[in-house]
N, C-alpha and C positions, 0 to 999 in steps of 0.2 A: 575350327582351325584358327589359331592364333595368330592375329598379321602383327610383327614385327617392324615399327617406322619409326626412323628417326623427326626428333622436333625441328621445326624451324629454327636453319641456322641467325634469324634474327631475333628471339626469343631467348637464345643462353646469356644473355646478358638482363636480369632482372629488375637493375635499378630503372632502365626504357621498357617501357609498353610496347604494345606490337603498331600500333598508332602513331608514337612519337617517334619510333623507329622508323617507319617509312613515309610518314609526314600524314600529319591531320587535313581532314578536309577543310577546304578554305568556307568563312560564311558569308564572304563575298565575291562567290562563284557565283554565274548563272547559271552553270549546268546541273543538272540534276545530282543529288544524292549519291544515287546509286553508279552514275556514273564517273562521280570522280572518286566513288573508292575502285571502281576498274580501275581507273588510269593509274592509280597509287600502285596497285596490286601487282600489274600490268608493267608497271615501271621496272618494279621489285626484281620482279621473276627475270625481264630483259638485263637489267643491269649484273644480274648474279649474285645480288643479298640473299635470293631467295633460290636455290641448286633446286635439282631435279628429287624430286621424290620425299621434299622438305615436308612436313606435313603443317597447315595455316590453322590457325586455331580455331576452335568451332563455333557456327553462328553467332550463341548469343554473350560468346565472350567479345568476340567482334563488333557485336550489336553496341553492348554495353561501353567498349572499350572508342567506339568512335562516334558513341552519341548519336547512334541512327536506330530505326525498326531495324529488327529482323528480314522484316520482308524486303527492305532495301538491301540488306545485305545479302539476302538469299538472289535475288535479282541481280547484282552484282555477279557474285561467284558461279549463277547460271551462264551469264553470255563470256566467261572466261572459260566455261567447261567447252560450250559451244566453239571458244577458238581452237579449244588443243591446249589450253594452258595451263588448267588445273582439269583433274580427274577423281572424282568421288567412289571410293572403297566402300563397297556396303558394310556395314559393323564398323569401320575401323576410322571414316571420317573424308576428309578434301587434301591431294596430295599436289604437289605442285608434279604438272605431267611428265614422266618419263620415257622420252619417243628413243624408238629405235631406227636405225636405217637398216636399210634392203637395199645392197647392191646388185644390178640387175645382169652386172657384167662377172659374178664370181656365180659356178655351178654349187651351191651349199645348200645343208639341210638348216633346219630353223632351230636344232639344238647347237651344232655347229657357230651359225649368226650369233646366237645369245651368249654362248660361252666367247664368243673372240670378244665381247665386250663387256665382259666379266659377269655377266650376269648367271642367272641359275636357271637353266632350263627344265621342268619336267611339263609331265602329260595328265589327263584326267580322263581316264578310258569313257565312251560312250558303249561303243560295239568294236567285237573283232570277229568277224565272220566270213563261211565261204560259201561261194556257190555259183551259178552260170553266169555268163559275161550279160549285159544290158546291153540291146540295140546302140545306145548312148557311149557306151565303155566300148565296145566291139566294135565302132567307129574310129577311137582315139586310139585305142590300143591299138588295132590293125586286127584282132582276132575275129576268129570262125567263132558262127552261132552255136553255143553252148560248151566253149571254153572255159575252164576253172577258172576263176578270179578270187583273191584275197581282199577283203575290203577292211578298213582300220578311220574309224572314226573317234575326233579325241577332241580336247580342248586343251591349249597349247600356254603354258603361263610363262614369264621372265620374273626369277624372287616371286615374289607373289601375286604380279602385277596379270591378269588374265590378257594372251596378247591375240588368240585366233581361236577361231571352228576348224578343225581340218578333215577332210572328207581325201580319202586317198583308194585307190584300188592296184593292184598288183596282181602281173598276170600267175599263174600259176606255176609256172617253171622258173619262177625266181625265189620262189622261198618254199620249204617243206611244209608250212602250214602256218594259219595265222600268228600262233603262238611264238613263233620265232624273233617275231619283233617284241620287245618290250621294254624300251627306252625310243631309244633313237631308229628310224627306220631305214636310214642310209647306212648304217651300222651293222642291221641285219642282212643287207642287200649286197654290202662288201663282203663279209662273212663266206655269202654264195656265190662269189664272183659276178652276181649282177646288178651295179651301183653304177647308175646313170653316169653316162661320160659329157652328152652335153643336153638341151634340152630346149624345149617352147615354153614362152611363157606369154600371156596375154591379161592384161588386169584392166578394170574400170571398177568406177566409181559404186557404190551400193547403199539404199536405205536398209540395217537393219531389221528385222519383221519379230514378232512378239517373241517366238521359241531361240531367234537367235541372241537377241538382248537378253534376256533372260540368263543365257550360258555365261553370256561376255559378261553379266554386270553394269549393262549401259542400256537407255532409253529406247523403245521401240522408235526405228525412225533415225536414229541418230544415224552418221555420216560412219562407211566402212568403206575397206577397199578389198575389192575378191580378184584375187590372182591366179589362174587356171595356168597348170604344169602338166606338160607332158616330155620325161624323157626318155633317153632313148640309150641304148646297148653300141658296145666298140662297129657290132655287126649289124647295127640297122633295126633292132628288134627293140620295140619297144616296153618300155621297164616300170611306167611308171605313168600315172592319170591322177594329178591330186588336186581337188579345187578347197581353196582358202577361204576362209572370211577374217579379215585383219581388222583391228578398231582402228578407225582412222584418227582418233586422238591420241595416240602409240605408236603411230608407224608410220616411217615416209620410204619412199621409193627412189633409190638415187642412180642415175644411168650416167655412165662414163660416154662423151662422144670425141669423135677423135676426127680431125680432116685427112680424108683420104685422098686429095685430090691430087 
């Protein structure tokens, strides 16, 4: 697949470097190296020389260009990926990070989120299958032991950026059969007249584990957020059980509060 990225917008101008553009490291710093091409980096990306999804130029043109090893520079651009600030595309290179929000106070699906913010949402099917509800599902759901359930497991991208795992089940008298979904799954659930009216959501904090970096593209270990939904029908009947895995370098979580008092 061919990832499509624009250059850094401080690099169309040819006659500056990407060094002299955001300022050379000082030789009479005491701080380390590596750390003040962060702070430069770091400045860049804050200030907005440097937009979301800019792509920085690779290692050892940076090596070369500011008169450091590699390894310093590689050291550098690790504990930026570590903030959320840049984000490394396997094949395609270091982008400067492109985070989404998640409002926690609007009922939407995650095709829905990405397109309100111009982005392109599709999916990367793992499994679509059916079969009897799990002790676990037949909890959440509210169903009897050996109820139909739809189950739809995917990997969830914005443009080409990979942004979740999504693990979802669906009871069986909401949709005619797995196949029904394929795109958007709130879309299918409208279709049949049962698209979640309001719902549960409960998320913390999560270290990815080998098979899930793997999917996402990101370091075993690395910082995610898992979001656990369950919604529910106009009549009380629950519609829907979907648990998330979000990269936490892409995704923030924003909750509206308001005084009741």
């Amino acid at each position: 697949m061919s990832l499509q990225h624009k250059p850094s917008s401080l690099t169309k101008d040819s006659s500056m470097s990407f060094a002299e553009t955001i300022g050379r490291l000082a030789k009479d710093d005491p701080a380390p190296l590596y750390l003040q091409l962060q702070r430069h980096l770091r400045d860049a990306i804050q200030s907005r020389h440097l937009h979301q999804d800019d792509a920085i130029p690779p290692e050892r043109d940076l090596a070369e260009d500011f008169e450091v090893s590699r390894i310093t520079v590689r050291k550098a651009i690790d504990g930026l990926v570590s903030e959320g600030l840049l984000t490394r595309r396997r094949g395609a290179g270091t982008f400067v990070a492109s985070r989404v929000e998640k409002s926690f106070s609007k009922l939407s699906s995650f095709s829905e989120d990405m397109i309100s913010r111009g982005r392109k949402p599709h999916s990367e099917w793992v499994s679509k299958s059916a079969g009897a509800v799990t002790p676990e599902e037949s909890l959440s759901l509210g169903l009897s032991p050996g109820a139909l359930v739809y189950r739809f497991h995917r990997v969830r991208f914005a443009d080409s950026t990979t942004m979740a795992l999504e693990y979802s089940t669906i009871p069986g008298y909401c949709l005619a059969s797995p196949e029904a979904v394929t795109s958007s799954l709130y879309d299918a659930l409208e279709k049949t007249g049962h698209r979640p009216v309001r719902a549960l959501q409960r998320l913390r904090a999560v270290a990815f584990n080998a098979e899930q970096a793997e999917r996402l593209g990101v370091k075993p270990g690395d910082p995610g957020l898992f979001i656990e939904r369950r919604g529910f029908l106009q009549d009380g009947r629950a519609a829907e059980f979907t648990q998330s895995y979000y990269r936490g370098d892409a995704y923030d979580v924003v909750a509206e509060l308001n005084d009741i008092s």
